[in-house]
One Martini backbone bead per residue (centre of mass of N, CA, C, O) as a GRO file, in nm:
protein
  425
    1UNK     BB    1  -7.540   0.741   6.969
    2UNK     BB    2  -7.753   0.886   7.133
    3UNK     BB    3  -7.997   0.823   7.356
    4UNK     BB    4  -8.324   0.911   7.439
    5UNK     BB    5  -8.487   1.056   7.624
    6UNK     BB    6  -8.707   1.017   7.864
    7UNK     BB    7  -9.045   1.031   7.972
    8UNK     BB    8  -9.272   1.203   8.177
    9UNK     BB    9  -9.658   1.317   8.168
   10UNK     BB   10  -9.847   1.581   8.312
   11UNK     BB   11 -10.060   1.653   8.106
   12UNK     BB   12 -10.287   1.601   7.776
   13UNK     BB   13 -10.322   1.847   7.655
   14UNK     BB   14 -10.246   2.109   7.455
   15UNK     BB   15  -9.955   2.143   7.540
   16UNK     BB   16  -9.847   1.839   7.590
   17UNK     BB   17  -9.950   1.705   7.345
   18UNK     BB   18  -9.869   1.975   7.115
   19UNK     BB   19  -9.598   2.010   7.207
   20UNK     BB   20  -9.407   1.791   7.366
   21UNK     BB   21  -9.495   1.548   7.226
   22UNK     BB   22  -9.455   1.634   6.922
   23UNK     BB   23  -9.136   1.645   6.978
   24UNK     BB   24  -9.142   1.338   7.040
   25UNK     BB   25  -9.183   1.279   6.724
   26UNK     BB   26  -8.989   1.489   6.550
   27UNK     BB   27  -8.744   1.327   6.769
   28UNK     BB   28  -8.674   1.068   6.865
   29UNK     BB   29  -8.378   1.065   6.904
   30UNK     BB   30  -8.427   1.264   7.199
   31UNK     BB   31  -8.690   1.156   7.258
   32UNK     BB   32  -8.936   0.946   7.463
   33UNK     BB   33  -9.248   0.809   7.579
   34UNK     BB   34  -9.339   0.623   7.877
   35UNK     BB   35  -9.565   0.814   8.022
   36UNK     BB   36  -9.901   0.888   8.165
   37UNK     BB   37 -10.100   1.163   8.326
   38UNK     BB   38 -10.472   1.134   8.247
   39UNK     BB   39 -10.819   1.205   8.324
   40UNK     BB   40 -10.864   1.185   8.049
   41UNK     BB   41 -10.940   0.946   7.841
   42UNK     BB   42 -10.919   1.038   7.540
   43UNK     BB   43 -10.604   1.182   7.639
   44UNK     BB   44 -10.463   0.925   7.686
   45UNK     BB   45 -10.494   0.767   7.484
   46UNK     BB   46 -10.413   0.972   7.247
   47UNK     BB   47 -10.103   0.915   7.373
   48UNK     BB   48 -10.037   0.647   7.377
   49UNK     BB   49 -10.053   0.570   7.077
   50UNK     BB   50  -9.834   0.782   6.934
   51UNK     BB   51  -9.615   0.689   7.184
   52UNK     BB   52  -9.659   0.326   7.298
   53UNK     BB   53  -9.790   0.339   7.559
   54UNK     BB   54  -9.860   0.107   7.779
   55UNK     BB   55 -10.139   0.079   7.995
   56UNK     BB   56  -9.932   0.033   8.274
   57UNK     BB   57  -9.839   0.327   8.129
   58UNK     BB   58 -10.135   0.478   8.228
   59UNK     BB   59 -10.285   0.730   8.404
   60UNK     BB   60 -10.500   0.943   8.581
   61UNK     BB   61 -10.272   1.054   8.805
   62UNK     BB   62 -10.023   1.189   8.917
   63UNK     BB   63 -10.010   1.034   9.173
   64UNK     BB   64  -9.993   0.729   9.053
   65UNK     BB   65  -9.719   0.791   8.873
   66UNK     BB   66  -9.535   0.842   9.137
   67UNK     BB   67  -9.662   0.567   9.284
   68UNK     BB   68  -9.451   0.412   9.065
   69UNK     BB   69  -9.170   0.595   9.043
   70UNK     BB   70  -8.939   0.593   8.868
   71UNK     BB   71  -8.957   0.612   8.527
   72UNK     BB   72  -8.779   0.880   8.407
   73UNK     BB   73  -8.560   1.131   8.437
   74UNK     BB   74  -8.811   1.299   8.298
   75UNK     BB   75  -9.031   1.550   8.350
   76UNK     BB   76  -9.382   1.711   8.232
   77UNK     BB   77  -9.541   1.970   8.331
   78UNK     BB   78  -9.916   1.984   8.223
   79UNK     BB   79 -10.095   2.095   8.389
   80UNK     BB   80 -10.258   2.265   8.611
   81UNK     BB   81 -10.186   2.547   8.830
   82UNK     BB   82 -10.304   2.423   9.106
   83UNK     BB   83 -10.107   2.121   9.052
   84UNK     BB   84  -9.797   2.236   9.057
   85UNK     BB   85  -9.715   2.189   9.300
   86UNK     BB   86  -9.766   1.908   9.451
   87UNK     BB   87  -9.664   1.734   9.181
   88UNK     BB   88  -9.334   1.894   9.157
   89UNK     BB   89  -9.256   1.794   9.462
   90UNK     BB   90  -9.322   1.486   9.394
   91UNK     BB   91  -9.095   1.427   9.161
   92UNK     BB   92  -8.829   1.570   9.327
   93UNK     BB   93  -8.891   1.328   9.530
   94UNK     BB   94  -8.837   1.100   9.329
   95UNK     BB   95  -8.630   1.168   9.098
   96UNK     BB   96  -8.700   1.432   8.890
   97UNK     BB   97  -8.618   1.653   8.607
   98UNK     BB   98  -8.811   1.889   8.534
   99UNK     BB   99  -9.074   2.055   8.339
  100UNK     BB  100  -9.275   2.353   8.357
  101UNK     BB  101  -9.542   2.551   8.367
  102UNK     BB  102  -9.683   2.832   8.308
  103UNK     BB  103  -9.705   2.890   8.588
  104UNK     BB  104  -9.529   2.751   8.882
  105UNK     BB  105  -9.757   2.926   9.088
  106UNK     BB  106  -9.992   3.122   9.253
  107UNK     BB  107  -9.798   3.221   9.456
  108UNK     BB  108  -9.507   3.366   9.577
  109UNK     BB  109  -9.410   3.119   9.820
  110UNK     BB  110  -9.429   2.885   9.607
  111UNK     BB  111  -9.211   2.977   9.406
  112UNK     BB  112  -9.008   2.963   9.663
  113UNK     BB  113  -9.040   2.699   9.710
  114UNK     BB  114  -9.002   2.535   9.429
  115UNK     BB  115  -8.668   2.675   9.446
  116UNK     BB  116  -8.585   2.516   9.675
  117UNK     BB  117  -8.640   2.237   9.643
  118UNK     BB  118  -8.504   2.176   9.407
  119UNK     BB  119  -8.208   2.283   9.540
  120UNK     BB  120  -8.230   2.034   9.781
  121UNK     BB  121  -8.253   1.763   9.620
  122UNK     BB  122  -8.074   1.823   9.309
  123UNK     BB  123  -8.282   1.941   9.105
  124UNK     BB  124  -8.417   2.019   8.769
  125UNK     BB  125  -8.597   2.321   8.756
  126UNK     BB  126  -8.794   2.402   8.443
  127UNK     BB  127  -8.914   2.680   8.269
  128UNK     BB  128  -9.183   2.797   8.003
  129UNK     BB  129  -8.983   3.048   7.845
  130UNK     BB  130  -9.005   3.090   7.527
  131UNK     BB  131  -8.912   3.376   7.453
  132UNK     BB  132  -8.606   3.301   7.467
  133UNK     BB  133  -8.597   3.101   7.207
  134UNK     BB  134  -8.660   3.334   7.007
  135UNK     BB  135  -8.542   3.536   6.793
  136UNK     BB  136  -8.666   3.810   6.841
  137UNK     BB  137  -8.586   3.807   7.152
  138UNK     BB  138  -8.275   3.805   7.100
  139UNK     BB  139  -8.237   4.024   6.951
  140UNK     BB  140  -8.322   4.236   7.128
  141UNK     BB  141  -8.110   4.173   7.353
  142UNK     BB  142  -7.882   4.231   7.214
  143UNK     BB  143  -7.920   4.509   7.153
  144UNK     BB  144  -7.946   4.636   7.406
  145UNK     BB  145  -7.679   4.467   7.559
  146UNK     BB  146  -7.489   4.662   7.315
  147UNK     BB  147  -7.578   4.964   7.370
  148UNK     BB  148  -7.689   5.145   7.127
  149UNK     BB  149  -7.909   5.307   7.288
  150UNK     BB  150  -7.771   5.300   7.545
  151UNK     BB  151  -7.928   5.421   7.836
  152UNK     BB  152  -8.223   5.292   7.931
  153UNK     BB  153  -8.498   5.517   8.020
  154UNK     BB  154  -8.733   5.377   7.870
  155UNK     BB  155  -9.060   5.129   7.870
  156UNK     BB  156  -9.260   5.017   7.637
  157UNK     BB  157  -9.516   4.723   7.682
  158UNK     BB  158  -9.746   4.530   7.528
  159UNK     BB  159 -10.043   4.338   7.561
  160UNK     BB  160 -10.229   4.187   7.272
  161UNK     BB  161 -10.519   4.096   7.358
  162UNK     BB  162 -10.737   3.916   7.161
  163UNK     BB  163 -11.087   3.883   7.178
  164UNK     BB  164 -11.094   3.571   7.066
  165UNK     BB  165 -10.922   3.521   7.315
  166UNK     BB  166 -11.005   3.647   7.563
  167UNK     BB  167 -11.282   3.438   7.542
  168UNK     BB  168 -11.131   3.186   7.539
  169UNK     BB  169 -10.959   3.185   7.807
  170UNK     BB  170 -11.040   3.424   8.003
  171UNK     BB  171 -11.401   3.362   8.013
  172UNK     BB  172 -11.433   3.043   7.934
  173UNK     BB  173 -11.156   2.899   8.040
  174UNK     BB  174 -10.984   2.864   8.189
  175UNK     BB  175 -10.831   3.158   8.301
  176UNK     BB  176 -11.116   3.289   8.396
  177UNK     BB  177 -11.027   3.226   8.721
  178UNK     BB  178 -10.815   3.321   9.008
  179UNK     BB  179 -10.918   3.097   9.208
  180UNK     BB  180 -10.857   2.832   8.969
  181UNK     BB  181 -10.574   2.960   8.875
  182UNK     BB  182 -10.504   3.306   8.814
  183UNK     BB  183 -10.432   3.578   8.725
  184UNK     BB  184 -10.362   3.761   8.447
  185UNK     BB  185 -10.082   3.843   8.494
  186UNK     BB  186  -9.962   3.575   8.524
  187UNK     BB  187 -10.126   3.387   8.261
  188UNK     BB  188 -10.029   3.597   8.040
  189UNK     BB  189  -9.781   3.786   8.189
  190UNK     BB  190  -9.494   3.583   8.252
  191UNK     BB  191  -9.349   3.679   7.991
  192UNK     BB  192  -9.320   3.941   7.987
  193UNK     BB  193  -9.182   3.998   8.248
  194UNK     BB  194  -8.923   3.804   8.179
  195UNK     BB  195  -8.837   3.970   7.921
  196UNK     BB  196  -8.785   4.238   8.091
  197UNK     BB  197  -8.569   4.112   8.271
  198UNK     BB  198  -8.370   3.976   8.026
  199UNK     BB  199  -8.321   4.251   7.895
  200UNK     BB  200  -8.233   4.442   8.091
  201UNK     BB  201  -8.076   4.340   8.420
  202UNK     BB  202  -8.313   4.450   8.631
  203UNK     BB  203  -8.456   4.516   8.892
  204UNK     BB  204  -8.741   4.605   9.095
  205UNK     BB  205  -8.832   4.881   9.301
  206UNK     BB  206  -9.130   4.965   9.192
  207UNK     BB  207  -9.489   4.951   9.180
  208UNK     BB  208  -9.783   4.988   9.027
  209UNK     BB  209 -10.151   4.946   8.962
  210UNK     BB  210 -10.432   4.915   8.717
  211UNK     BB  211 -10.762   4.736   8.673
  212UNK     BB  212 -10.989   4.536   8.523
  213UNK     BB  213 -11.344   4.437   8.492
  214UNK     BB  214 -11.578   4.573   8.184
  215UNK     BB  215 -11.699   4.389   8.014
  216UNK     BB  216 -11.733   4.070   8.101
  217UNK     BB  217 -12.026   4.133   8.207
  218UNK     BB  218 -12.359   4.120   8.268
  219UNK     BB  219 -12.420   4.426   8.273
  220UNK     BB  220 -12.322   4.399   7.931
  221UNK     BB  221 -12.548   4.241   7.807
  222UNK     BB  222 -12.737   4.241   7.602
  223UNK     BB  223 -13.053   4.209   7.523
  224UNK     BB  224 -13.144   3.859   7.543
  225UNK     BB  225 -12.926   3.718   7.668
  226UNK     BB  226 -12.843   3.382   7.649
  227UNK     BB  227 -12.614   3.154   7.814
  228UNK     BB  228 -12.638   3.045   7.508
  229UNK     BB  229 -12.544   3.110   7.164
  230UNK     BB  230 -12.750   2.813   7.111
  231UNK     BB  231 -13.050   2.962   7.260
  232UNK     BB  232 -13.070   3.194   7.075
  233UNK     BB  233 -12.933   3.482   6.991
  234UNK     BB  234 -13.082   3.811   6.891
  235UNK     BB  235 -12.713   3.915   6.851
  236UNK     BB  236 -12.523   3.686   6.645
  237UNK     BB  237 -12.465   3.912   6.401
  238UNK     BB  238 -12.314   4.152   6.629
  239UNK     BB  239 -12.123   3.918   6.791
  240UNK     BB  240 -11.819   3.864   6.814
  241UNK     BB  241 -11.844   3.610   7.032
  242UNK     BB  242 -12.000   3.389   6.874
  243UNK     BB  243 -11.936   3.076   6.888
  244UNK     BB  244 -11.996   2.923   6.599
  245UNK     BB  245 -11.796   3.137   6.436
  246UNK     BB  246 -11.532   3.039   6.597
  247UNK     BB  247 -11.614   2.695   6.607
  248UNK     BB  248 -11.748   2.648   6.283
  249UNK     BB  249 -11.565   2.612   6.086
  250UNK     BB  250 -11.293   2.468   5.915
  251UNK     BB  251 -11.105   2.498   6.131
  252UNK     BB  252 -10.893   2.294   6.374
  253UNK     BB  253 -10.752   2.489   6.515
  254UNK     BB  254 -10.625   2.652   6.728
  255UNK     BB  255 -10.883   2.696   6.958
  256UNK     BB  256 -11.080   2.432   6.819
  257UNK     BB  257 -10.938   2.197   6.956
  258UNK     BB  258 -10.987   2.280   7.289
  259UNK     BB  259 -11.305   2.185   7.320
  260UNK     BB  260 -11.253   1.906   7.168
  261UNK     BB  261 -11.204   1.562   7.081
  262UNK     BB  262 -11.465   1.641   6.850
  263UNK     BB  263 -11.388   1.781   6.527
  264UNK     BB  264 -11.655   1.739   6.431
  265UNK     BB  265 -11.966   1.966   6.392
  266UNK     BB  266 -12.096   1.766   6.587
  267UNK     BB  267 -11.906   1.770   6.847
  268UNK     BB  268 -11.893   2.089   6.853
  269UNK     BB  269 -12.209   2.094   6.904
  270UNK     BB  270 -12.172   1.980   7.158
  271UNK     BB  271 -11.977   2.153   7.315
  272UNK     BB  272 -12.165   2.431   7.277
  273UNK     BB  273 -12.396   2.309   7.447
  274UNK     BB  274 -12.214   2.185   7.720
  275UNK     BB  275 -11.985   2.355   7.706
  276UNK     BB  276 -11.798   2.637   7.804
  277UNK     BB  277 -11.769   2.750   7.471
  278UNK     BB  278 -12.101   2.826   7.462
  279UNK     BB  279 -12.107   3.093   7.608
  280UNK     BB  280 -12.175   3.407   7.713
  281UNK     BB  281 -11.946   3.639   7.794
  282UNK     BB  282 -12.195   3.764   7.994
  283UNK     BB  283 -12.195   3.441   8.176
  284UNK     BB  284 -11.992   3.400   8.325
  285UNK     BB  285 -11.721   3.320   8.579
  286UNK     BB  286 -11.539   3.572   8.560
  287UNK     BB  287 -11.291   3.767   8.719
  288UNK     BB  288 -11.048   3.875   8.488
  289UNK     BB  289 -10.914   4.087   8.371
  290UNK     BB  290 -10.944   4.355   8.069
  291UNK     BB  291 -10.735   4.553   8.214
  292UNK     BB  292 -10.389   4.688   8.239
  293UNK     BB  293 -10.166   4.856   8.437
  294UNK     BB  294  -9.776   4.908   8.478
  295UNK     BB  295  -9.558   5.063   8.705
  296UNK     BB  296  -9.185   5.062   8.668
  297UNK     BB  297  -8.923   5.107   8.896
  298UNK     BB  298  -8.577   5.032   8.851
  299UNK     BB  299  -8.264   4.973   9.041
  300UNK     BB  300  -8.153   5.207   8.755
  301UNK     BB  301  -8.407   5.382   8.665
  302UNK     BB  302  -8.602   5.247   8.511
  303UNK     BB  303  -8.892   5.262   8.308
  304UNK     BB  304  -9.238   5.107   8.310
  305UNK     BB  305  -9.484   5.039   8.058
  306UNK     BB  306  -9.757   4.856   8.109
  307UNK     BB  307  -9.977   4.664   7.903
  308UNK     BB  308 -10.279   4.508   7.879
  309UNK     BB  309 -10.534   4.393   7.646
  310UNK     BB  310 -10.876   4.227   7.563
  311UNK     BB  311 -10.976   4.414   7.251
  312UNK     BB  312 -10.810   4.326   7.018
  313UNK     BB  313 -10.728   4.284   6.635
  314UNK     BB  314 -10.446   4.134   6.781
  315UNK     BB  315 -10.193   3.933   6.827
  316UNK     BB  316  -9.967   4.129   7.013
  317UNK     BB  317  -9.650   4.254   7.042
  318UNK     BB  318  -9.491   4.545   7.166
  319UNK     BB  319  -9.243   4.843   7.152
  320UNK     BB  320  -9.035   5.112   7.320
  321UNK     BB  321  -8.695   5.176   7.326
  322UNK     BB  322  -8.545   5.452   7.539
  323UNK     BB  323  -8.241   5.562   7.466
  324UNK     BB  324  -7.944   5.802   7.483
  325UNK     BB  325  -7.904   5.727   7.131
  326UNK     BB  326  -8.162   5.514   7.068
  327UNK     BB  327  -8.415   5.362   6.906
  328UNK     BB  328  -8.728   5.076   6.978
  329UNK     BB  329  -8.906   4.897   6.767
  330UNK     BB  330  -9.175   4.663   6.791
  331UNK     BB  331  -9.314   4.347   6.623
  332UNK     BB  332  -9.396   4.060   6.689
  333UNK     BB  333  -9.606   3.970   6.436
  334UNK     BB  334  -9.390   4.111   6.202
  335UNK     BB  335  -9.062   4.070   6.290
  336UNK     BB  336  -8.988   4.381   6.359
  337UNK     BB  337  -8.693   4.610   6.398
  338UNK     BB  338  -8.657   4.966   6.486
  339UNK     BB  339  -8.398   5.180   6.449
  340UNK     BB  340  -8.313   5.541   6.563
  341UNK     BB  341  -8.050   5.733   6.521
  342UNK     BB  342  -7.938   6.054   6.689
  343UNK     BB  343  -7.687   6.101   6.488
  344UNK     BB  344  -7.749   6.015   6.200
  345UNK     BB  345  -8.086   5.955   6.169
  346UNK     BB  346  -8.108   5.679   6.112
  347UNK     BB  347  -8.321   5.400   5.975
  348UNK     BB  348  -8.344   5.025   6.108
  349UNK     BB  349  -8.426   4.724   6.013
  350UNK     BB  350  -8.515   4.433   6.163
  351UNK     BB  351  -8.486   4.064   6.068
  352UNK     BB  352  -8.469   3.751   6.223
  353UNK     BB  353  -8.693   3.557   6.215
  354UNK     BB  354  -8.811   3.230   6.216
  355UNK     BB  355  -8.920   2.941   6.363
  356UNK     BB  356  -9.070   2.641   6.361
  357UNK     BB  357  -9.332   2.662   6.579
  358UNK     BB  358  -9.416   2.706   6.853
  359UNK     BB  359  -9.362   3.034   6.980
  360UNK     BB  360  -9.155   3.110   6.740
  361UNK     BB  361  -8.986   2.831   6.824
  362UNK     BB  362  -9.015   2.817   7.176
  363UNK     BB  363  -9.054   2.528   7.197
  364UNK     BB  364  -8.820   2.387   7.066
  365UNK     BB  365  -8.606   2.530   7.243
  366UNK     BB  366  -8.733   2.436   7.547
  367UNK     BB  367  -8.677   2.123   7.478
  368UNK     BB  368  -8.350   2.139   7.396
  369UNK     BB  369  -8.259   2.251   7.671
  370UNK     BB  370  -8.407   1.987   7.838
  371UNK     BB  371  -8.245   1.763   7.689
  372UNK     BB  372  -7.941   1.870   7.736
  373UNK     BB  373  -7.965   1.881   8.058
  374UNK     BB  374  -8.030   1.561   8.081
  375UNK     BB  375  -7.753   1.477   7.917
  376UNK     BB  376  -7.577   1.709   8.107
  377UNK     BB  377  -7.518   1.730   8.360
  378UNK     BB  378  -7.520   2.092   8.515
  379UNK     BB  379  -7.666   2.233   8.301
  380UNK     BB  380  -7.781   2.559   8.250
  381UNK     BB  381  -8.087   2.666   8.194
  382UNK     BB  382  -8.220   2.950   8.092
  383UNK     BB  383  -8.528   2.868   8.272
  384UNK     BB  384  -8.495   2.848   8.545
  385UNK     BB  385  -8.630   2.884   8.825
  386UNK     BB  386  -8.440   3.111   8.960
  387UNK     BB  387  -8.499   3.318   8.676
  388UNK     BB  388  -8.786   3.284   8.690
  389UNK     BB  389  -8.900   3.418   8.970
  390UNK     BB  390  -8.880   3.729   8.937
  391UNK     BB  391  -9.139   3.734   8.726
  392UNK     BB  392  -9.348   3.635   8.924
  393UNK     BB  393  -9.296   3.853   9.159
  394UNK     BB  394  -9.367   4.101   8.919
  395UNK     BB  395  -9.678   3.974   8.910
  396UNK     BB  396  -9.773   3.962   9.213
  397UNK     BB  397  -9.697   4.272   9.288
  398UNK     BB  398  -9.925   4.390   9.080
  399UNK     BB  399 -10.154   4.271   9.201
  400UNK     BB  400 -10.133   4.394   9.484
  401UNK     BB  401 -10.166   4.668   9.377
  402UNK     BB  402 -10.382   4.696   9.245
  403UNK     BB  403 -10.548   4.642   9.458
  404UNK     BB  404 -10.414   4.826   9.683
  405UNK     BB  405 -10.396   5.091   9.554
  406UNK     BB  406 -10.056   5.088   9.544
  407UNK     BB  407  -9.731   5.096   9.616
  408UNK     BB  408  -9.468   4.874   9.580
  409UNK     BB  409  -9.164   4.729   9.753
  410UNK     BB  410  -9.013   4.490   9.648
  411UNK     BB  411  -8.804   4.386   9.869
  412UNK     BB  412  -9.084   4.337  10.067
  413UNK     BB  413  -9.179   4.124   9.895
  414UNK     BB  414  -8.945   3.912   9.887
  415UNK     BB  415  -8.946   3.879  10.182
  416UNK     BB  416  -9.252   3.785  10.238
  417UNK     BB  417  -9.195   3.551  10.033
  418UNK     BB  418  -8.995   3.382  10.216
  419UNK     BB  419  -9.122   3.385  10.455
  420UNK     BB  420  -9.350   3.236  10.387
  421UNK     BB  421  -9.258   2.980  10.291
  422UNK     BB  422  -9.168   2.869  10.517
  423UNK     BB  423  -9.399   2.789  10.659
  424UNK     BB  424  -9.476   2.583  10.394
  425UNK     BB  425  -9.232   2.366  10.511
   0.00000   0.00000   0.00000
């Protein structure tokens, strides 16, 4: 029997701790932890206790973890956006093979710089687009590049980010603000970009993109509303975003267990008098749209209209492939894909099924990936660095298209940022 890989774990949130931690408890066999570089005491602890790691294999930063040595064939960074170059810099050259979270880096230089680096020390990093790995986008893809639809001429496709999630990560929580993580389109939809890239098998040659923050801004505020929901807020009976109605329920599950490491009535009433998840939605510090739109036309011809928008009443993707022989709609969320013959007229429904764990099982899918890669040296997983390069560099140019109300040419967009790269190393 293989003996399982060992790993080291940099930063023990939400992420770290339950989805990649959780794997290997689930799964002893295959993987196990050795150290972790956690800066909260009580996420540092309770993941130590979790997976057995001594105390002298547990630190505060990630600096401290790599300036131990390498520790562990694989190491799985799980930190925040704007620490992943230089951690992710420091391990491949420390002689890990990372696993990184998506976003891979803030900037499109540093993400060319990120696989250009990895490629030069000759060590594996793989990018977390887990949404490769689950039955539903497999199924998409099997269908499109099978050709049944013919040639596919058009593809609309939703990201419909629900109010009280859009309220939790991206007004409230860490993902609110583009300078201290990333833009919208990057932190929540280069899952998106990367699906769509993966989906159709072209590159885009021209985006357009508009998009505001229209809502979740001071101006929109009801009268009388003071900066925390805790104090006393004349409107709590009729606003979507109360935070004590999202966050002291019976369930302690995300995002109610994001807030706060004690999830008894009390500490959650104390994380939303003391902290981020307590404020008022139109009094935060957030700048990240609540609205965008972006149009591509790909270097084969096709057209993508994409949408994003924080104000659904569920959280889930649509989408609409049309081409030249049959149409493709589908609901993530519902779990089906109907295909409609414009020859036979028939209209057929397709259920893939789901794996059970987050993202439709595709933590599970791209931890058993990240795990066969280091059993297995040279072996390439669905989601290198390299492939999904293209993904982010498609959502830094709709950001720049936004803001600079142009058309931005790809080719010239993936030049400039090759080039930035170079100065950076």
């Amino acid at each position: 029997m293989t003996a399982p890989v060992e790993l080291v774990l940099l930063g023990a949130g939400g992420r770290g701790s339950s989805a990649y931690g959780q794997y290997a408890l689930s799964n002893p066999h295959r993987a196990r932890f050795v150290a972790v570089a956690e800066p909260i005491a009580e996420r540092r602890e309770a993941f130590a206790h979790a997976h057995g790691i001594p105390p002298e294999r547990c630190y505060t930063t990630w600096e401290d973890l790599i300036a131990a040595g390498q520790l562990a064939p694989g190491l799985i960074n799980a930190t925040m956006d704007r620490m992943h170059v230089p951690s992710t810099l420091g391990a491949l050259q420390a002689g890990y093979d990372v696993l990184l979270e998506k976003p891979m880096a803030t900037t499109a230089a540093d993400c060319v710089r990120l696989v250009q680096a990895a490629e030069q020390h000759g060590r594996l990093l793989q990018i977390c687009h887990v949404l490769r790995y689950t039955l539903f986008w497999s199924k998409v893809r099997d269908i499109v590049q099978s050709g049944r639809l013919g040639r596919v001429i058009d593809v609309e496709h939703r990201e419909n980010v629900s109010f009280w999630h859009m309220a939790h990560s991206f007004v409230r929580g860490n993902w609110r603000n583009s300078v201290e993580s990333s833009p919208m389109i990057l932190a929540k939809c280069c899952h998106d970009m990367d699906i769509l890239y993966w989906i159709l098998g072209s590159r885009v040659r021209r985006v357009s993109s508009f998009g505001q923050l229209s809502h979740y801004r001071a101006d929109q505020a009801p009268d009388g509303a003071p900066l925390r929901c805790t104090d006393g807020c004349p409107v709590q009976n009729d606003c979507p975003y109360y935070a004590p109605r999202i966050y002291l329920g019976e369930s302690t599950a995300w995002p109610v267990s994001a807030i706060s490491q004690d999830l008894t009535i009390e500490g959650r009433i104390k994380a939303l008098r003391e902290g981020p998840y307590g404020r008022c939605v139109y009094h935060c510090d957030n700048d990240v749209v609540d609205h965008q739109v972006i149009n591509m036309e790909l270097e084969d011809d096709t057209t993508i209209l994409f949408s994003m928008q924080g104000h659904s009443h569920i959280d889930t993707r649509t989408m609409r492939y049309s081409g030249t022989r049959a149409t493709l709609r589908a609901s993530e969320l519902a779990g089906e894909i109907t295909l409609y013959d414009y020859v036979t007229g028939n209209e057929e429904t397709v259920r893939p099924g789901q794996v059970k764990g987050g993202h439709g099982g595709g933590d599970l899918g791209v931890m058993d990936d990240y795990v066969a890669a280091l059993q297995h040296p040279g072996a390439a997983p669905l989601t290198s660095a390299r492939a999904s390069l293209e993904s982010h560099l498609m959502a830094f140019a709709s950001e720049e298209a936004r803001v600079a109300g142009a058309v931005l040419d790809m080719a010239a967009f993936r030049q400039r940022a090759e080039n930035a790269s170079r100065l950076l190393s």
